[in-house]
Backbone bond lengths (Angstrom), bond angles and torsions (degrees), N, CA, C in turn:
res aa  C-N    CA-C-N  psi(-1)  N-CA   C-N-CA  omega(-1)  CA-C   N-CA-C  phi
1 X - - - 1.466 - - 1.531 109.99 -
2 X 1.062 123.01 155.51 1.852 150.14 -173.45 1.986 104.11 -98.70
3 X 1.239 106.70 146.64 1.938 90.72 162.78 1.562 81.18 -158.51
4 X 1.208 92.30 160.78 1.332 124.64 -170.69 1.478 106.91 -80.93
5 X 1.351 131.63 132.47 1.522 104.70 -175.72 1.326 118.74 -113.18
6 X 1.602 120.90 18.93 1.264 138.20 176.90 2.236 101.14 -94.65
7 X 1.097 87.04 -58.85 2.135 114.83 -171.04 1.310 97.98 -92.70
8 X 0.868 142.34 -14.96 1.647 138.83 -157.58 1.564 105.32 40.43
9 X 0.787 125.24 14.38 1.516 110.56 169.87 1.472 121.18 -48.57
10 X 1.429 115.04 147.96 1.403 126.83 -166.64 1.434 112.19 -103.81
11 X 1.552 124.83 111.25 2.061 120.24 -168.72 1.509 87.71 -115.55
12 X 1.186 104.69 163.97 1.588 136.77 141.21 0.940 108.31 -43.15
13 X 1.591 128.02 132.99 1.475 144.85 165.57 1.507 92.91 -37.95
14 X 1.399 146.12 -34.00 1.329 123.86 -146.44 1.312 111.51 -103.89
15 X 1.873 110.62 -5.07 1.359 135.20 -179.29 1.739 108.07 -76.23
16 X 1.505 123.98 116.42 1.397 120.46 -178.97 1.437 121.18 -84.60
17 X 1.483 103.43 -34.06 1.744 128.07 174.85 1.325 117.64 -126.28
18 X 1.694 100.43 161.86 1.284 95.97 167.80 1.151 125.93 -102.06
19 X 1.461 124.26 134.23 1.397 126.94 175.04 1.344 127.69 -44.66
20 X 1.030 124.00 -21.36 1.907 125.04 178.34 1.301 81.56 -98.90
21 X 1.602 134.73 -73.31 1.539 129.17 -129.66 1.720 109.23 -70.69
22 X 1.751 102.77 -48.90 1.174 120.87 164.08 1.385 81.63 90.86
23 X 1.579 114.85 31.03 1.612 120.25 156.68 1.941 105.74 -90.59
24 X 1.855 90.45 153.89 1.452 95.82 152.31 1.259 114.53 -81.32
25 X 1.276 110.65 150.92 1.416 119.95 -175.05 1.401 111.42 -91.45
26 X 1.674 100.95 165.83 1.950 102.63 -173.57 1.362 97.67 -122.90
27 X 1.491 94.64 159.62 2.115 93.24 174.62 1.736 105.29 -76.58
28 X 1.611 125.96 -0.50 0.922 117.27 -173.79 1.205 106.07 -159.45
29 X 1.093 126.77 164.69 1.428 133.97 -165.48 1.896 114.10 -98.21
30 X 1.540 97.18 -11.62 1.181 112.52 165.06 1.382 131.28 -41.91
31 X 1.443 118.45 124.47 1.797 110.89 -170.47 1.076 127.34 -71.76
32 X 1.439 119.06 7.30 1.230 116.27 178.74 1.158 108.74 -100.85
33 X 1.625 112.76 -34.42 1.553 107.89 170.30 1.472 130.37 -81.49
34 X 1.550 109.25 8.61 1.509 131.12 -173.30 1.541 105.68 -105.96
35 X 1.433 119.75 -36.31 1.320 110.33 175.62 1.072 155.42 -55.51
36 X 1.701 114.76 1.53 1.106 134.46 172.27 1.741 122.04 -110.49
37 X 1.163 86.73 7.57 2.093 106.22 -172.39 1.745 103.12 -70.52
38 X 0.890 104.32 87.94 1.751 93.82 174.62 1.799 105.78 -62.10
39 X 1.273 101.57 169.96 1.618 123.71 -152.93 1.347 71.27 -114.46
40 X 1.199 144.56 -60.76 2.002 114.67 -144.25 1.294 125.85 61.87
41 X 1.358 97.95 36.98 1.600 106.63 -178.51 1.567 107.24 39.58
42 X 1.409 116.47 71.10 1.103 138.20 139.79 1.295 142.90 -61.24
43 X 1.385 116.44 110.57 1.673 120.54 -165.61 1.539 115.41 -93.22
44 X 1.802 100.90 130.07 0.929 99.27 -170.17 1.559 115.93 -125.68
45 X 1.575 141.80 127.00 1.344 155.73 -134.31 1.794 91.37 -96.54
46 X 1.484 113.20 126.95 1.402 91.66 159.25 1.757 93.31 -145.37
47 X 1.278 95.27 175.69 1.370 109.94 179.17 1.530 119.28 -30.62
48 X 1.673 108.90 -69.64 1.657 94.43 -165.89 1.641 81.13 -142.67
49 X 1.335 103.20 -172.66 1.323 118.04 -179.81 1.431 115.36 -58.01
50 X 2.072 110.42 -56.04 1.001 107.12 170.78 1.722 141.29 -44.57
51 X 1.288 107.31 -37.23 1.451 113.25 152.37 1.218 133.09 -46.70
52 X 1.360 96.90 -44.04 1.812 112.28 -171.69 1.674 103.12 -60.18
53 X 1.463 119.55 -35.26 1.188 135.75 -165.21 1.386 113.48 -78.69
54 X 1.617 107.48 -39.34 1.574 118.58 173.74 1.467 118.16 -66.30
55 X 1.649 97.08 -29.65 1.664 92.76 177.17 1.633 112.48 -101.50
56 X 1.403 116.35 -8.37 1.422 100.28 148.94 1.674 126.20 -72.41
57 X 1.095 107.90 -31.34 1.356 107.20 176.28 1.645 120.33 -68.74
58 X 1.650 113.60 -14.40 1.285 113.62 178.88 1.583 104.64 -91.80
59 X 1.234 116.96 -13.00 1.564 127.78 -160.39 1.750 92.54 -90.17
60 X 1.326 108.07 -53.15 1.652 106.18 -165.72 1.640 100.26 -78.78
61 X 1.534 122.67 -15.89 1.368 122.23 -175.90 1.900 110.36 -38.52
62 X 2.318 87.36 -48.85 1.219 100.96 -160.93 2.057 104.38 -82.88
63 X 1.142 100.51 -5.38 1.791 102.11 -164.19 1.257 111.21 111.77
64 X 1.164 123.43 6.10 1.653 118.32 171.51 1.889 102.31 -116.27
65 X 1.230 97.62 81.78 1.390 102.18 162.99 1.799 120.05 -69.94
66 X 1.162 126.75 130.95 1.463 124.92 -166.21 1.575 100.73 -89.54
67 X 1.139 114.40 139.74 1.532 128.16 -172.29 1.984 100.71 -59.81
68 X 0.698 149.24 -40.01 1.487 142.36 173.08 1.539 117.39 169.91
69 X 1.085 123.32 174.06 1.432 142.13 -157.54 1.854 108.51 -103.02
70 X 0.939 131.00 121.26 1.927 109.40 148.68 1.377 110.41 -143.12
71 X 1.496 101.72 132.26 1.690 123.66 -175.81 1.722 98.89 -62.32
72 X 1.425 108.76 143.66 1.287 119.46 -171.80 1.777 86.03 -107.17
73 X 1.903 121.26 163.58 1.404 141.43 143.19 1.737 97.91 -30.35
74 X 0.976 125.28 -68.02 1.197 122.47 -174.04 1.569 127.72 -43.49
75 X 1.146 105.76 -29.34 1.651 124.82 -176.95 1.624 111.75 99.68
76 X 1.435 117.88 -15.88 1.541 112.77 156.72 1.405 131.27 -66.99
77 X 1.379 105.88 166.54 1.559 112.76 -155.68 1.651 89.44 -104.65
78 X 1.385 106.35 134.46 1.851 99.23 146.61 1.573 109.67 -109.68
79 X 1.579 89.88 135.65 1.501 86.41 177.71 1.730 97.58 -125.18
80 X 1.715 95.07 129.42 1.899 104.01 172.16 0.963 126.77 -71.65
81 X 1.658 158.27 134.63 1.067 151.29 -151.09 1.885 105.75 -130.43
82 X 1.335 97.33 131.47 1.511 95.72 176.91 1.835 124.13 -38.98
83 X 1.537 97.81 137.49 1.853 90.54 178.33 1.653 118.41 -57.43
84 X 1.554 102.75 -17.93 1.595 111.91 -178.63 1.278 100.76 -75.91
85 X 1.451 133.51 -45.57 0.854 129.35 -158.30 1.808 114.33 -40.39
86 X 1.143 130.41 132.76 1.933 139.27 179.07 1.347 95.25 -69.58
87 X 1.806 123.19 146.29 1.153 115.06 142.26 1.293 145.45 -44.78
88 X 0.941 100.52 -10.40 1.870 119.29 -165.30 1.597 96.96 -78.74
89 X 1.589 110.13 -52.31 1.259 103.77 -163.98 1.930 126.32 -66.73
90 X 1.281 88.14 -0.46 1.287 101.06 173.34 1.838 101.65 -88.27
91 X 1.438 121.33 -57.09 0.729 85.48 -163.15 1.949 126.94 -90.87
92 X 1.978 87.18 22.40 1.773 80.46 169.69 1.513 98.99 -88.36
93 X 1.025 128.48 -9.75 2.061 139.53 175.75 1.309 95.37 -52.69
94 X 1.544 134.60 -52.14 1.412 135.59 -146.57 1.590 90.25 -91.18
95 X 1.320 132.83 -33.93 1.381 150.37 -151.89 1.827 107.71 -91.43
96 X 0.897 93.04 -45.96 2.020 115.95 173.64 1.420 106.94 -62.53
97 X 1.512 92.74 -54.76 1.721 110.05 -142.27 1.744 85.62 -81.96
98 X 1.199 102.19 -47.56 1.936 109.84 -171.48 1.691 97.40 94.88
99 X 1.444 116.07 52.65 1.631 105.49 -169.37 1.659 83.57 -104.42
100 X 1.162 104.95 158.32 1.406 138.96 -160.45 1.494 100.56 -144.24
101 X 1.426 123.57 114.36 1.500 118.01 167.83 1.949 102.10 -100.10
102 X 1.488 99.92 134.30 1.676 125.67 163.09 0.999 120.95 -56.28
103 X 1.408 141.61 144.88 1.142 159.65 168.73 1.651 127.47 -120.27
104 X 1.331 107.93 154.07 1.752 85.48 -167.76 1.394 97.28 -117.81
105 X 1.400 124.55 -179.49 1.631 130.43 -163.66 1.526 110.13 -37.59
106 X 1.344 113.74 -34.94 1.737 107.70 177.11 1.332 125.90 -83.97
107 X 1.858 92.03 4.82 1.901 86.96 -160.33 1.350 126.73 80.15
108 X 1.136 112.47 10.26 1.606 135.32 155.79 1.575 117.41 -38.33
109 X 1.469 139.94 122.28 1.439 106.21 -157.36 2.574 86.61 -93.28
110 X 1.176 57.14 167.66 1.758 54.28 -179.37 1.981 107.75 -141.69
111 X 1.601 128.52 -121.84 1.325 108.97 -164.25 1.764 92.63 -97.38
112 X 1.311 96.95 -171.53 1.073 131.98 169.17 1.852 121.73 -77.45
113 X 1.131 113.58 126.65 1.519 107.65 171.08 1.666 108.69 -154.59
114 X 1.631 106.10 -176.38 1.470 99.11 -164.02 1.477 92.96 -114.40
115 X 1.460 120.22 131.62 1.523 121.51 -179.37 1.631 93.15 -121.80
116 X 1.191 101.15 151.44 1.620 124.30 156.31 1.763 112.65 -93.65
117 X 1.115 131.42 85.15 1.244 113.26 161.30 1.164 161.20 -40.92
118 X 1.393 93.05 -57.28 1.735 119.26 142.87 1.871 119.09 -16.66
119 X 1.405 85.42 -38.44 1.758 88.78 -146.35 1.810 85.10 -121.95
120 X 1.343 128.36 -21.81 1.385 131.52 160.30 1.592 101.40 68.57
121 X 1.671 99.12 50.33 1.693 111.87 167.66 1.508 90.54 -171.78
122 X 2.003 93.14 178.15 1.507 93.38 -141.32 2.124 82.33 -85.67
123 X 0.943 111.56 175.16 1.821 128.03 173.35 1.369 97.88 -69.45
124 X 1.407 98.05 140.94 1.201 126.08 -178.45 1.742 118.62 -95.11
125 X 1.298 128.07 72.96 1.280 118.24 -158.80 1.683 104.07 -117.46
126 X 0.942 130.63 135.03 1.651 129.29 177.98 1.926 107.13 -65.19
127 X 1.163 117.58 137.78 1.412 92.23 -166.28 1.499 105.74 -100.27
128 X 1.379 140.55 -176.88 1.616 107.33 -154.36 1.809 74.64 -127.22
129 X 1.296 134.08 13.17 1.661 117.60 151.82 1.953 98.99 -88.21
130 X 0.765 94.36 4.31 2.090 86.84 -167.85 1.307 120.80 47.66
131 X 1.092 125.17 -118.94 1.706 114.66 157.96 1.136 110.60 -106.36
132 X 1.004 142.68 25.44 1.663 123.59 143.85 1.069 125.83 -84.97
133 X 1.353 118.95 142.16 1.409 138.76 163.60 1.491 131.07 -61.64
134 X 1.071 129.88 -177.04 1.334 115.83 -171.49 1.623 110.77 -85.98
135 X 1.366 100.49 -45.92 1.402 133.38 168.83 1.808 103.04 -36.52
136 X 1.600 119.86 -58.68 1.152 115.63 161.71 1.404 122.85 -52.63
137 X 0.980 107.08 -13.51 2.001 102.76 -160.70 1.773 89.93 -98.70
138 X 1.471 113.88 -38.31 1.688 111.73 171.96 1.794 114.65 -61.03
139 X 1.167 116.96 -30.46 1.461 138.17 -170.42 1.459 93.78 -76.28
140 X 0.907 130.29 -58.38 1.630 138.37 -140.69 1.684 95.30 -115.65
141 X 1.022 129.25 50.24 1.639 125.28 -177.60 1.344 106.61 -69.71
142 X 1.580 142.79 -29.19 0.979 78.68 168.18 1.507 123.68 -127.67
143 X 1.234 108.90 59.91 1.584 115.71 154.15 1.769 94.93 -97.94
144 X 0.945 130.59 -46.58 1.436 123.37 172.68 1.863 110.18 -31.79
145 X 1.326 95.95 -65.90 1.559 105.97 -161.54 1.733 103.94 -40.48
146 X 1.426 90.78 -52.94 1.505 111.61 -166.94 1.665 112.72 -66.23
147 X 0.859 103.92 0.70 1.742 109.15 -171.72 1.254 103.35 -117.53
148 X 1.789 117.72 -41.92 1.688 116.35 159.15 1.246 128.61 -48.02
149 X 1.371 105.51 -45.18 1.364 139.54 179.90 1.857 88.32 -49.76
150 X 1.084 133.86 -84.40 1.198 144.40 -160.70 1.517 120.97 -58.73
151 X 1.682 106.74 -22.41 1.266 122.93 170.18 1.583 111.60 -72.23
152 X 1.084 107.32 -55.44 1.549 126.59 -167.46 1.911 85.13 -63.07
153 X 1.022 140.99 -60.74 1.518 141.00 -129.20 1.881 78.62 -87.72
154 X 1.443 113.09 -62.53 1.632 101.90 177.36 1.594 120.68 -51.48
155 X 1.230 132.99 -5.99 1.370 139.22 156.77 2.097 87.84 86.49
156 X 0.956 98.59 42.02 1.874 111.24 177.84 1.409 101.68 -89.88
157 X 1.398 127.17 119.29 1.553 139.70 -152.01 1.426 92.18 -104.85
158 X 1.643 114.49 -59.01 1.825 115.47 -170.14 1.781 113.43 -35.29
159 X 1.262 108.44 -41.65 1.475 115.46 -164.37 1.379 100.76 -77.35
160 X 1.213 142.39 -17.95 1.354 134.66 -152.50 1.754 111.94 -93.37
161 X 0.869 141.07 -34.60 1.926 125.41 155.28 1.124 116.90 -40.16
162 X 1.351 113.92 -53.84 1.611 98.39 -179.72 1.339 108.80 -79.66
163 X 1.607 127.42 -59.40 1.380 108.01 167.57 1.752 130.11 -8.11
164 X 1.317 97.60 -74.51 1.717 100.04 165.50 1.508 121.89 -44.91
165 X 1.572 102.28 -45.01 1.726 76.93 171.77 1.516 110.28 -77.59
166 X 1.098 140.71 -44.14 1.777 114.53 -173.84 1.137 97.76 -66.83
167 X 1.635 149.55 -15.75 1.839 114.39 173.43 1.705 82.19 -65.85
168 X 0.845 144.79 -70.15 1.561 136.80 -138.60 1.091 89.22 -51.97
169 X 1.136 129.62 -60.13 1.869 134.42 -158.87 1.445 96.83 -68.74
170 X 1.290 152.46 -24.32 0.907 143.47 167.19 1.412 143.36 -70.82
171 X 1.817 91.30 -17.68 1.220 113.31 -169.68 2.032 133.43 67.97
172 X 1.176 111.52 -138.41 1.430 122.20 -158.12 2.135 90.15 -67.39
173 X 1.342 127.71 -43.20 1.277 101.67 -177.43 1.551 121.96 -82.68
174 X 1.262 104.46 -3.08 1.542 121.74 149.48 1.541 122.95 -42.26
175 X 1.321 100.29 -80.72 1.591 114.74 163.53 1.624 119.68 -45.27
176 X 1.418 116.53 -26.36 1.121 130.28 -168.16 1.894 99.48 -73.68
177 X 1.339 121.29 -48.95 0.570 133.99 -151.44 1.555 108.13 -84.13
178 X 1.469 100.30 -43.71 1.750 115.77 160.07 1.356 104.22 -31.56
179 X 1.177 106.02 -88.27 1.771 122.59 165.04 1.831 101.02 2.72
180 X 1.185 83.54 -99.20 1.333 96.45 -174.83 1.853 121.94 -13.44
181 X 1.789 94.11 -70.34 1.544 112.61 -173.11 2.168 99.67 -53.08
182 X 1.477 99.01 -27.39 1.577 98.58 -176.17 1.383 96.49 -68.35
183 X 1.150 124.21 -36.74 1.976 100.98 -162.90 0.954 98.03 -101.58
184 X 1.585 146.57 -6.60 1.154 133.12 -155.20 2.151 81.54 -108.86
185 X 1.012 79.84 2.95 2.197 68.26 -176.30 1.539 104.24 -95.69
186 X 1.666 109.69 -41.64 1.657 113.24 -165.19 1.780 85.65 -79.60
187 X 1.150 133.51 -31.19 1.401 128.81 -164.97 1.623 113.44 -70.76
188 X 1.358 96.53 -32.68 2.012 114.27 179.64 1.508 105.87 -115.39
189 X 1.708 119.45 27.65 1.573 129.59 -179.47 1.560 100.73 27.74
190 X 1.019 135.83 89.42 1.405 141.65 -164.18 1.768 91.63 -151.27
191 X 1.800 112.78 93.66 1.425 103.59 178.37 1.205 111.50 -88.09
192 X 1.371 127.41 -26.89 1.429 112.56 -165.86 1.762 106.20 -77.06
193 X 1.398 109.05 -31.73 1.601 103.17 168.36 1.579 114.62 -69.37
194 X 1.158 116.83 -39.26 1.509 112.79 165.31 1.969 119.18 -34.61
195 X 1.921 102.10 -56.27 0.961 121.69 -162.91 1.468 104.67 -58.81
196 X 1.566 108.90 -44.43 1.901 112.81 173.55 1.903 109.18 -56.13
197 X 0.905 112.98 -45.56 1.695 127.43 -177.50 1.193 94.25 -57.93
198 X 1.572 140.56 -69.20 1.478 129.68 -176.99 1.715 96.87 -41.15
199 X 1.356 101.61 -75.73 1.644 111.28 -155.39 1.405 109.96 -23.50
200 X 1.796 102.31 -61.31 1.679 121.12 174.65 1.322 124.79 -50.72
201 X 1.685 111.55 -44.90 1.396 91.64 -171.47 2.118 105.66 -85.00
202 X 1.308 110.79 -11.57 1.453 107.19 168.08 1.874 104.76 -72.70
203 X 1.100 132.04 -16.05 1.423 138.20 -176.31 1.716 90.54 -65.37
204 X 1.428 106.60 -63.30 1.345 104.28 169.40 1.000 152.66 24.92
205 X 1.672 76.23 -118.08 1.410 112.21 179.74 1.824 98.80 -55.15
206 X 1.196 93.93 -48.29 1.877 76.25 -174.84 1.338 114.36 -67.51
207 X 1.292 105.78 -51.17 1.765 87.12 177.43 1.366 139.36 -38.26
208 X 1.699 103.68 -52.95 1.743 114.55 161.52 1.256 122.77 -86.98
209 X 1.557 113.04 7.54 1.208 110.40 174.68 1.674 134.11 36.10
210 X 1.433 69.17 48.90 1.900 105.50 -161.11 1.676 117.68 -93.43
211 X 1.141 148.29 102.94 1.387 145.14 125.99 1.444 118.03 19.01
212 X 1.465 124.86 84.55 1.415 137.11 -169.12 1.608 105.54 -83.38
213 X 1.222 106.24 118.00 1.510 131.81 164.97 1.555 133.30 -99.33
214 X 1.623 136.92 74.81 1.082 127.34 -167.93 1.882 107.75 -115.34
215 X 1.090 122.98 -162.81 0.977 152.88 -163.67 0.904 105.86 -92.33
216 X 1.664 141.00 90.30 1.688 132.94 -144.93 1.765 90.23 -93.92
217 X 1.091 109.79 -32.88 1.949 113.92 -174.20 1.621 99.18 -70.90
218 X 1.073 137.04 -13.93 1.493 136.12 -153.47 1.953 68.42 -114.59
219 X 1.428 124.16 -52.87 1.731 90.53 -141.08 1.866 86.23 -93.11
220 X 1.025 115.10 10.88 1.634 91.61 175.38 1.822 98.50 -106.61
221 X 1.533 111.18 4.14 1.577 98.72 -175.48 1.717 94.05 -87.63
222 X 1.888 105.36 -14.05 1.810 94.25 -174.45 1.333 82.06 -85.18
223 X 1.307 144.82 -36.20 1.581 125.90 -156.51 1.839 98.25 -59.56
224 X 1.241 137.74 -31.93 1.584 151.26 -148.73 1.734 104.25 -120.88
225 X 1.200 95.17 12.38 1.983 100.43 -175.32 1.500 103.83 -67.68
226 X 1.114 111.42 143.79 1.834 111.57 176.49 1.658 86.15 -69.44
227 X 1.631 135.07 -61.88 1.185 121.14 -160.82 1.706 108.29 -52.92
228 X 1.824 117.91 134.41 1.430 95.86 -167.45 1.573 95.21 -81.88
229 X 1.467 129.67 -18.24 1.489 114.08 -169.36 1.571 107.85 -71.89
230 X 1.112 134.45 -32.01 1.419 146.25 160.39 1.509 93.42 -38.39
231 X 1.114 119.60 -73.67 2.067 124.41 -173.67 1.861 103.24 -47.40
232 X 1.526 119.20 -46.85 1.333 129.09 -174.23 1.718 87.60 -58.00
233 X 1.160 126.46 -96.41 1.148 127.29 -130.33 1.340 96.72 -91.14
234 X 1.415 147.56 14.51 1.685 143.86 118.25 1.397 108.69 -68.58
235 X 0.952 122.45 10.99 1.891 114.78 163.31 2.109 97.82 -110.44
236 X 1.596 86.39 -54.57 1.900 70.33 166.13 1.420 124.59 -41.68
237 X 1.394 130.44 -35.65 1.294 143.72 -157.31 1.161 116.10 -56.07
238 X 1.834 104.05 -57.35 1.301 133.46 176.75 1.065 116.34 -71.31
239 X 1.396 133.50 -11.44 1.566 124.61 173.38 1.640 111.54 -101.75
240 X 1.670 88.72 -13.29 2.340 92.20 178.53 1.101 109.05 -93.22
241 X 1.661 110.44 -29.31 1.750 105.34 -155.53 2.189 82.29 -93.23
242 X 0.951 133.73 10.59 1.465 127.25 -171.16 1.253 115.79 54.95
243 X 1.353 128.01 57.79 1.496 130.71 -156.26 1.870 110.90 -103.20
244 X 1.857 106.88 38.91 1.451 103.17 -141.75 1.924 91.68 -64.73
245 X 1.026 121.79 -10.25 2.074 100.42 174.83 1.088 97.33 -76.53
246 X 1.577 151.40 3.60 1.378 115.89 131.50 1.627 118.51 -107.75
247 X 1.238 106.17 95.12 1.820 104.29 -176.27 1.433 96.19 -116.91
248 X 1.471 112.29 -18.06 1.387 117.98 -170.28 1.798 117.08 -72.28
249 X 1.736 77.33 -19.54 1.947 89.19 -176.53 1.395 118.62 -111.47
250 X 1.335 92.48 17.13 1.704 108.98 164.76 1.605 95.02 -88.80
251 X 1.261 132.27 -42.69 1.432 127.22 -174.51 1.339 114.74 -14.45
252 X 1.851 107.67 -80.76 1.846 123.58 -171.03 1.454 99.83 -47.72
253 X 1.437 132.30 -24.75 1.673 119.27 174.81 1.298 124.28 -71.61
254 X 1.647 115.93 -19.02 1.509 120.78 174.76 1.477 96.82 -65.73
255 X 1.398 129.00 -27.14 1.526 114.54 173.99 1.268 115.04 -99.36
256 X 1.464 118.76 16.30 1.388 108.38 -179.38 1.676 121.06 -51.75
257 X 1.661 100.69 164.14 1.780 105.87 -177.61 1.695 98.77 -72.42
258 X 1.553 119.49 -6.72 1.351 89.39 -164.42 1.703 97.06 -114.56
259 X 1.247 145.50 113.88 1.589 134.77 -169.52 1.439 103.81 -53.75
260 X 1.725 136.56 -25.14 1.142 105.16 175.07 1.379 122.05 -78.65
261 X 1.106 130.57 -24.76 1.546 121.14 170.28 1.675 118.73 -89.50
262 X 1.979 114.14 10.32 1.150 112.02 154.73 2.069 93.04 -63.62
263 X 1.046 106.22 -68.53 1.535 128.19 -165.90 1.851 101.92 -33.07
264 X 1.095 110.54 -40.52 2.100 123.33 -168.43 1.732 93.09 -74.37
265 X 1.845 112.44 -23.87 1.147 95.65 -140.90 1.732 80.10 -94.48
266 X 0.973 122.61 -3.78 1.859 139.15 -170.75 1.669 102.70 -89.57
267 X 1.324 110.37 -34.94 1.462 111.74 -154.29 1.480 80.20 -91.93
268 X 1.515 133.15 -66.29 1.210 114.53 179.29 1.390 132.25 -43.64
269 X 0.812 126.26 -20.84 1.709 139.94 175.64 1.287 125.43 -83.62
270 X 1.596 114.83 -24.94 1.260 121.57 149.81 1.385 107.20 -71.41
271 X 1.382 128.72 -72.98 1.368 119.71 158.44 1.338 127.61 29.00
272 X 1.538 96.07 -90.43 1.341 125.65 174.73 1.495 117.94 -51.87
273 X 1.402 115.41 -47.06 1.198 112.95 -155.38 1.485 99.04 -116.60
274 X 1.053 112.90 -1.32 1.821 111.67 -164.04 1.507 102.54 50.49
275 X 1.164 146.74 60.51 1.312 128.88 -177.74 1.349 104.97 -136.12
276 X 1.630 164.89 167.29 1.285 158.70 145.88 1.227 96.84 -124.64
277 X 1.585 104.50 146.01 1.604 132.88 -169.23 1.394 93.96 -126.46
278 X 1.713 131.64 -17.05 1.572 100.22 -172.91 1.352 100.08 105.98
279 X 0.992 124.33 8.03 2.342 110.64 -167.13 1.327 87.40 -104.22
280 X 1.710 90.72 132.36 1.478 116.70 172.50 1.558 112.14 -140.20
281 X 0.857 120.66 122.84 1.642 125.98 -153.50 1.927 91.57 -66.02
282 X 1.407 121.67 -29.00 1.234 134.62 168.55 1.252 106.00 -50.74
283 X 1.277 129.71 -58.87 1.596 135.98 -157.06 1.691 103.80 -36.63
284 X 1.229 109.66 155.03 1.164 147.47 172.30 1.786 97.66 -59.38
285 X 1.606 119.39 117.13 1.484 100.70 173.76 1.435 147.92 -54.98
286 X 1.421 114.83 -9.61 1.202 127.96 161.13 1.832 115.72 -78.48
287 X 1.420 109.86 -25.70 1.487 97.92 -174.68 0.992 90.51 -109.08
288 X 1.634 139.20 18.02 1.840 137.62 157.30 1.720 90.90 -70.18
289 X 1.590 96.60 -70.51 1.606 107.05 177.05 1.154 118.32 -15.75
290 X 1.281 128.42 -68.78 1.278 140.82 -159.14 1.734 101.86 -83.59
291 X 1.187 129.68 -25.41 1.235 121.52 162.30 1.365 129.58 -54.26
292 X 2.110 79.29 -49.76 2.163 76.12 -171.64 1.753 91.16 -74.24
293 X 1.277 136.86 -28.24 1.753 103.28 -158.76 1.530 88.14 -79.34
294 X 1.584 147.80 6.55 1.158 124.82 151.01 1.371 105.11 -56.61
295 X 1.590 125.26 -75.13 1.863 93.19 -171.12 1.150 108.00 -65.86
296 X 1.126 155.58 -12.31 1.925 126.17 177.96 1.324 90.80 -51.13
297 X 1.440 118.06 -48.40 1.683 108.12 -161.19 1.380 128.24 -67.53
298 X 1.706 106.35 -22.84 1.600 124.60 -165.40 1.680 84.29 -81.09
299 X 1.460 117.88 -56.07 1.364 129.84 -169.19 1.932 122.68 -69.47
300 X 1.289 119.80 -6.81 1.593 156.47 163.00 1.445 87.13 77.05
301 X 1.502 139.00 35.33 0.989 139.51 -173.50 1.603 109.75 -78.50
């Protein structure tokens, strides 16, 4: 037999994937042989929003932020999960979290929820919207703002999907506020609040599919920060938020001391330009060389 290593579902040896997960399947359910199963942006049903939020926040904790949320008629959440995302990580999510998926009179599998076994009722967790809705948090901006505002500055990861969607839903004092948490992070070297400000203001731009306006003296003082994670995630900035009038000051990062923000400073520049030169922070120093004076040249730098 085959199992699914996202659903556990059980196939026929002759079955390669699974039909819901749109995982390859394992001969065992074992994590070692599951950990390499990509998800394929696999959607997954859970109880309520608040859940949906706990397991994005456990997903992006690790670097697998899940592509977005949508409320079903039913009142459950689907939440999409990155194509990178491993099978595994779902099922240490179900293992952490204590999620338990429902079934209906036939054994039908149905959503996701959080059980205590032990104790043979569901977990007792405070939920971090309380009783408001999202709808309240768009209504009420600015106790919203001010409470995002405070999330983002403590470098607090759980709150941040939905956060991003009410700045989007809120619009321009949304963004305003992004702004803000961005200079006030590279200015007080504060990366993990920096790191929410990238995430958000690239949440953005896609959502409103909006024309990004920042502080060009604030984002080339993070591109030149002695802290290097401050330099990492102000070079991410410039390749999410589409910041191409500064592409020129992504350059000095292709030589940065640290190869991963040589590497941020490559990915943004394709980004920007859709173009590849070949830069691999690995390369051989003569065929680094010859990479970066490809962009000086693409860039007339």
């Amino acid at each position: 037999m085959a199992f699914c290593p996202r659903c556990e579902c059980e196939y026929e040896d002759s079955v390669a994937t699974c039909a819901d997960c749109e995982v390859d399947l394992v001969a065992s359910l074992d994590a070692e042989e599951a950990r390499d199963a990509p998800s394929k942006g696999g959607t997954l049903e859970l109880e309520s929003e608040e859940l949906a939020i706990i397991v994005a926040g456990w997903l992006s904790e690790r670097g697998l932020p899940p592509e977005g949320t949508e409320s079903t008629e039913e009142g459950t959440v689907l939440l999409t999960m990155a194509p990178e995302t491993p099978g595994v990580a779902w099922q240490q999510a179900r293992a952490e979290l204590r999620l338990v998926q429902e079934v209906d009179a036939e054994g039908f599998p149905l959503y996701f929820r959080r059980f205590d076994p032990e104790r043979d009722r569901p977990v007792e967790e405070p939920s971090i919207l309380g009783d408001k809705s999202l709808a309240w948090l768009v209504k009420n901006k600015d106790e919203s703002l001010a409470e995002i505002r405070k999330q983002l500055v403590s470098g607090q990861s759980r709150w941040r999907p939905v956060a991003f969607q009410v700045l989007s839903e809120i619009g321009v004092p949304g963004f305003e506020l992004l702004s803000e948490v961005f200079e006030s992070s590279v200015r007080e070297s504060n990366p993990k609040a920096l790191q929410g400000a990238v995430q958000g203001i690239a949440e953005y731009r896609k959502r409103r599919m909006a024309t990004i306006s920042l502080d060009e003296s604030t984002v080339r003082g993070g591109l030149e920060h002695e802290n290097p994670e401050i330099r990492l995630f102000t070079t991410q900035l410039v390749g999410r938020a589409g910041l191409n009038a500064l592409a020129k000051d992504l350059l000095p990062r292709l030589e940065d001391e640290k190869e991963a923000i040589q590497e941020e400073a490559d990915e943004a520049l394709m980004h920007l330009f859709d173009v590849d030169f070949g830069f691999e922070a690995s390369l051989e120093p003569e065929e680094k060389k010859r990479a970066i004076a490809a962009w000086h040249d693409h860039l007339g730098a």
